[in-house]
N, C-alpha and C positions, 0 to 999 in steps of 0.2 A: 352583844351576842357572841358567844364563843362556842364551838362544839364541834366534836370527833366523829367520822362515820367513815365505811371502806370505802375506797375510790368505785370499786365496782356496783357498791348502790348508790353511789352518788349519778356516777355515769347513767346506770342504766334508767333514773330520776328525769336527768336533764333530756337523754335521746325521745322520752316518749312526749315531753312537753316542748322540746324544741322545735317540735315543726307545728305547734299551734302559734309558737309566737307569731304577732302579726307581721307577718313581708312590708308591706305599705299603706302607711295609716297618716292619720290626724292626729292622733295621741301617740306622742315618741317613746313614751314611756310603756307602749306596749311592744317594743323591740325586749324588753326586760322579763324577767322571770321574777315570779316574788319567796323570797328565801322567809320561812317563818318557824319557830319552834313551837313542839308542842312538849304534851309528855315521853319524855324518851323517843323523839321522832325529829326529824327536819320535813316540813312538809315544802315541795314546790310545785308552786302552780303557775301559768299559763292564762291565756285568754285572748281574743281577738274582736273580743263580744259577742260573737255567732256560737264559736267553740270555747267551753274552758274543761282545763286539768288539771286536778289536785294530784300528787304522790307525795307517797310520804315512805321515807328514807329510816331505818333503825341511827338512833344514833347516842352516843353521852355528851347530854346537854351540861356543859359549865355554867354557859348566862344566857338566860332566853334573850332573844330580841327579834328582829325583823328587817330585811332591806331586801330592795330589787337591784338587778345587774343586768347587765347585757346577756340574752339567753343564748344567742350564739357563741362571743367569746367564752362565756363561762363554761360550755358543754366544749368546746375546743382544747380549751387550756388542759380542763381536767381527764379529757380523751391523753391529753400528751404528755398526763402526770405518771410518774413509777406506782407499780402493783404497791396497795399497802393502802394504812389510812392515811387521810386529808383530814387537817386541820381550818376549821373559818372564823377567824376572828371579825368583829366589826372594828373599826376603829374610828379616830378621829377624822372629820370630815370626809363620813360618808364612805368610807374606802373598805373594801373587802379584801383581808389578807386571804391568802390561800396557801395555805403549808403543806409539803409532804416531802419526807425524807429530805433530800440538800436542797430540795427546791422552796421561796419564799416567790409569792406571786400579789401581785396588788390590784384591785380593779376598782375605778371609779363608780363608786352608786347612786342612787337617786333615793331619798325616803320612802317608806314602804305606804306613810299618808299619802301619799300624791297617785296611788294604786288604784284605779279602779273597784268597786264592787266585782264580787266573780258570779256570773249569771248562772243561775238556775243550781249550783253545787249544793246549796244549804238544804235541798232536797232529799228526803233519805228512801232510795229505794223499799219499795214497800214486797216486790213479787222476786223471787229466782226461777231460774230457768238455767238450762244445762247450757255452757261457757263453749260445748259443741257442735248443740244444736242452733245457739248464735250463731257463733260462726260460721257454720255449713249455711244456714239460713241470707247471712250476707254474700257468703260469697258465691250464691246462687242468683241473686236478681244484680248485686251490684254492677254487675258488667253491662249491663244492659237499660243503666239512667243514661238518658240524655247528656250530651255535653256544650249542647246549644244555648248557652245564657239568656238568651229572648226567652227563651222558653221554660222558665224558670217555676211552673207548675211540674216540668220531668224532671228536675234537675237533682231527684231526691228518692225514696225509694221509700210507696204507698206502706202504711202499717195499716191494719183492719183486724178488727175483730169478730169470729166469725161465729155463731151459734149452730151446733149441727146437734138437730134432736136424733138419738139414737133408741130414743123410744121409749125406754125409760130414764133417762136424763136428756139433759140439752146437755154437751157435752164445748164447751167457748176452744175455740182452735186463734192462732195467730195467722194471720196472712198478710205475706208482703209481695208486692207486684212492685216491678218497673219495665219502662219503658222509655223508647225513644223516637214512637212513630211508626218505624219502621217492623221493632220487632216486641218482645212482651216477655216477661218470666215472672213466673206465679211461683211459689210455695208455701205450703200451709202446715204447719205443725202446733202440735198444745201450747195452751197461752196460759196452763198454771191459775194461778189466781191473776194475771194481768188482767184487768176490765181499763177501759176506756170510751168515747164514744164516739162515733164518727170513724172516718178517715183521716189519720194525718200523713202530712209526708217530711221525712227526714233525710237532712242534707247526705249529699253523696261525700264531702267530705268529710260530716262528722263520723260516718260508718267506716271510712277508710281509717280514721282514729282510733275506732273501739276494735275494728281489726286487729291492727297491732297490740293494743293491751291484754287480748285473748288467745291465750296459751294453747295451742291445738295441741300438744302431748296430755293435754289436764284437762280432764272433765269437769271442774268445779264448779260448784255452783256459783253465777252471775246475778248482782241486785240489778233488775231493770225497773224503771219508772217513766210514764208520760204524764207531765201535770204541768197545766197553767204554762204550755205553751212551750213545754222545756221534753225532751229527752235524756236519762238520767241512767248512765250505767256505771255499777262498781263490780271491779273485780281485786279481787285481792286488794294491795295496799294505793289504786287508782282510780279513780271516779273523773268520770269525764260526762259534762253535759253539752248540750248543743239545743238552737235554738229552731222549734220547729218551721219549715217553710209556711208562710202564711200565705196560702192558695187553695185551689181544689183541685184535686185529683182529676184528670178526665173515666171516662164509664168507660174502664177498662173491658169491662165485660163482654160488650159489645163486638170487641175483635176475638172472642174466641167463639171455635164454631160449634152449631148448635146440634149438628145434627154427626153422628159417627161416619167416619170417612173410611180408606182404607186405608190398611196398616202395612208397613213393611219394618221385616225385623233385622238387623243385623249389627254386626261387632263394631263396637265403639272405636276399636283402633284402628282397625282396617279403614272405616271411614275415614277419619282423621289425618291418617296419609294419606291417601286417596287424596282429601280436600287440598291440602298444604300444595303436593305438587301441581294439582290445580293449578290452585289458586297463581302459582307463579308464574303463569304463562300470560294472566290479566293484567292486562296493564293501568285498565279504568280503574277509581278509586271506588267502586261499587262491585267488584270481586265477583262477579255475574258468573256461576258454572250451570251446567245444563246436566240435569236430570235425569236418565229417560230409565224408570222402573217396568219392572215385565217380568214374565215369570220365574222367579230362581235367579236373574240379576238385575241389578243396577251398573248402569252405564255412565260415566261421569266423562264430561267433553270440556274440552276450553278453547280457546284463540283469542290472539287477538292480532291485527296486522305488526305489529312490531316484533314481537316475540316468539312467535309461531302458533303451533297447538297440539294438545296433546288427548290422549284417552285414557281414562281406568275403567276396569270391569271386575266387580263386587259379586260375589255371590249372596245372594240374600233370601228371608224367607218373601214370598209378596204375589196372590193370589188374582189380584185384580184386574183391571182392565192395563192395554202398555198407557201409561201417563208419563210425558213429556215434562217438566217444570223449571224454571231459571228461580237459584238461588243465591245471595250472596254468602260466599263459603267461610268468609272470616265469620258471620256472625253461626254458622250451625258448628264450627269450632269453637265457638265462645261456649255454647250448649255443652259438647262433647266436652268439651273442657271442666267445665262444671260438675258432669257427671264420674266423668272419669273414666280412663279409657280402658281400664278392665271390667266397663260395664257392658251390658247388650243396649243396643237403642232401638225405641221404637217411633217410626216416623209415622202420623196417620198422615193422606192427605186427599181434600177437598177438590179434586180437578184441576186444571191447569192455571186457575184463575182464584183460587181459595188458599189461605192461608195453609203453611205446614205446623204441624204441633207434634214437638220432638220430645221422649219420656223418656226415661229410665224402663226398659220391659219389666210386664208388672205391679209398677209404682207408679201411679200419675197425680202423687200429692206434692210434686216438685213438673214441670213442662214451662218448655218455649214454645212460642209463635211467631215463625218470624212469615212475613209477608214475600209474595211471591215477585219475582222480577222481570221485567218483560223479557225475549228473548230474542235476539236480532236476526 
């Protein structure tokens, strides 16, 4: 194997596959990254056997070949190579020259037969879907998987397909929920031609993966695929699959309320400071602020004996009865966070004792739920 490519697709090759390699395993050989040629490309892939990833690198192939190497030194070394292209020789006994400008570099490899299979990649997305509405779509429910490993049915973040007949068509939407118990985040957007059946739930770290390979300046369209137990997304010159949790979803449904609560409306930002200085007065690891809505404001309180305590006072719209409620403030910052703080929000809420469900004003095809907390 011989061939030229710039340092900077090499590099940016190795960054997005170097953190699937596997940290701690049984098979040594998956500390390694596998270096393989195609047509005019270097493809490197990854794998842990939960997650794998292909990239594939522009390159002038001299002599095809194939070997695996250390995925960290390898992304190290060529991070600490001069701007320009890199040369990769294979040589004798297994050793990978690495060249560029005055630098010659050697790294000990392992044969590329002794490689694992790469799970679920040979799969070729069959549906696209906008590379924005992904990723707005993950990074709306992500924050809110479980991080509990016993409980390893949250640990992943529900997909569904959803039929909504509009009357003259049935019109199939995507929906993804996570949870962690405590709190819920829905979102629902077109699912394209995606069909599948069932619920499945997909790891929190395979989506933190496909995070990173989606472009938030670039719309482009995204191959997504669920087949035979695998998760399957390409973007551009990256394909990464991951292996779906084999568990059941709990009935999410369940926690969200049935009947219309009341609403209070106000600025996303003001909250959000509001919450923060809060929240710093808490000392408990449950972030517990008190609530108290009433006509034209919200009243936000804290203490706790260590630290002191403090007040905010919010102007808001909010028509109801005064209601009292203890919330944890990190997680209605996770929501605001989400939304964005040049949004408006809108809070319904259920009584002192019913969950809150936090929306974008307007828009209630993305909301949280998080659960209410006692109040000392």
């Amino acid at each position: 194997m011989e061939l030229t490519l710039s340092k900077e697709a090499f590099s940016r090759a190795l960054s997005i596959t170097q953190s699937i390699v596997a940290k701690k395993t049984t098979m040594p050989i998956l500390v390694n990254v596998l270096l393989s040629t195609s047509d005019g490309q270097l493809r490197i892939s990854a794998t842990d056997l939960e997650i794998t990833a292909v990239v594939s690198a522009q390159a002038k192939i001299k002599t095809k070949g194939s070997t695996t190497v250390n995925g960290k030194i390898l992304a190290d070394l060529v991070r600490e190579l001069p701007d320009g292209d890199v040369t990769l020789k294979l040589s004798e006994g297994e050793r990978l020259e690495v060249t560029a400008k005055g630098t010659k570099l050697k790294i000990v490899g392992i044969s590329a037969e002794e490689y694992p299979s790469l799970p679920g990649v040979l799969f070729e997305p069959q549906t696209k879907v906008s590379s924005k509405q992904l990723l707005e779509m993950i990074n709306k429910t992500l924050y809110a998987v479980s991080s509990d490993e016993t409980r390893f049915n949250l640990n992943g973040v529900c997909f569904e397909i959803v039929s909504e007949d509009s009357g003259k068509k049935a019109n199939n939407t995507l929906r993804m929920v996570a949870t962690d118990g405590h709190r819920l985040a829905i979102i629902t957007r077109p699912a394209g031609n995606l069909n599948f059946q069932g619920r499945v739930i997909v790891p929190r770290k395979g989506l933190s993966e496909i995070r990173k390979v989606l472009n938030p300046e670039q719309d482009a369209p995204v191959g997504l695929e669920i087949k035979e137990g695998f998760l399957i997304v390409e973007s551009g010159d990256t394909r990464v699959s991951m292996r779906l949790v084999d568990a059941e979803y709990p009935n999410y449904e369940q926690v969200v309320p049935k009947e219309k609560g009341t609403i209070a409306v106000l600025p996303v930002t003001e909250l959000s400071q509001a919450l923060r200085r809060a929240a710093l007065l808490v000392s408990d690891k449950g972030k517990c602020v008190k609530m108290e809505f009433a006509s034209g404001l919200l009243r936000i309180s804290s203490s706790s004996p260590e630290l002191g305590e403090g007040v905010e006072e919010i102007p808001i719209k909010y028509a109801g009865q005064p209601l009292s409620i203890g919330f944890n403030a990190v997680y209605i910052l996770d929501v605001a966070m989400s939304l964005g703080e040049a949004q408006t929000m809108s809070i319904e809420l259920s009584g002192e004792l019913g969950a809150g469900r936090f929306f974008g004003e307007g828009d209630e095809s993305y909301f949280g739920i998080i659960m209410p907390m006692r109040l000392s």
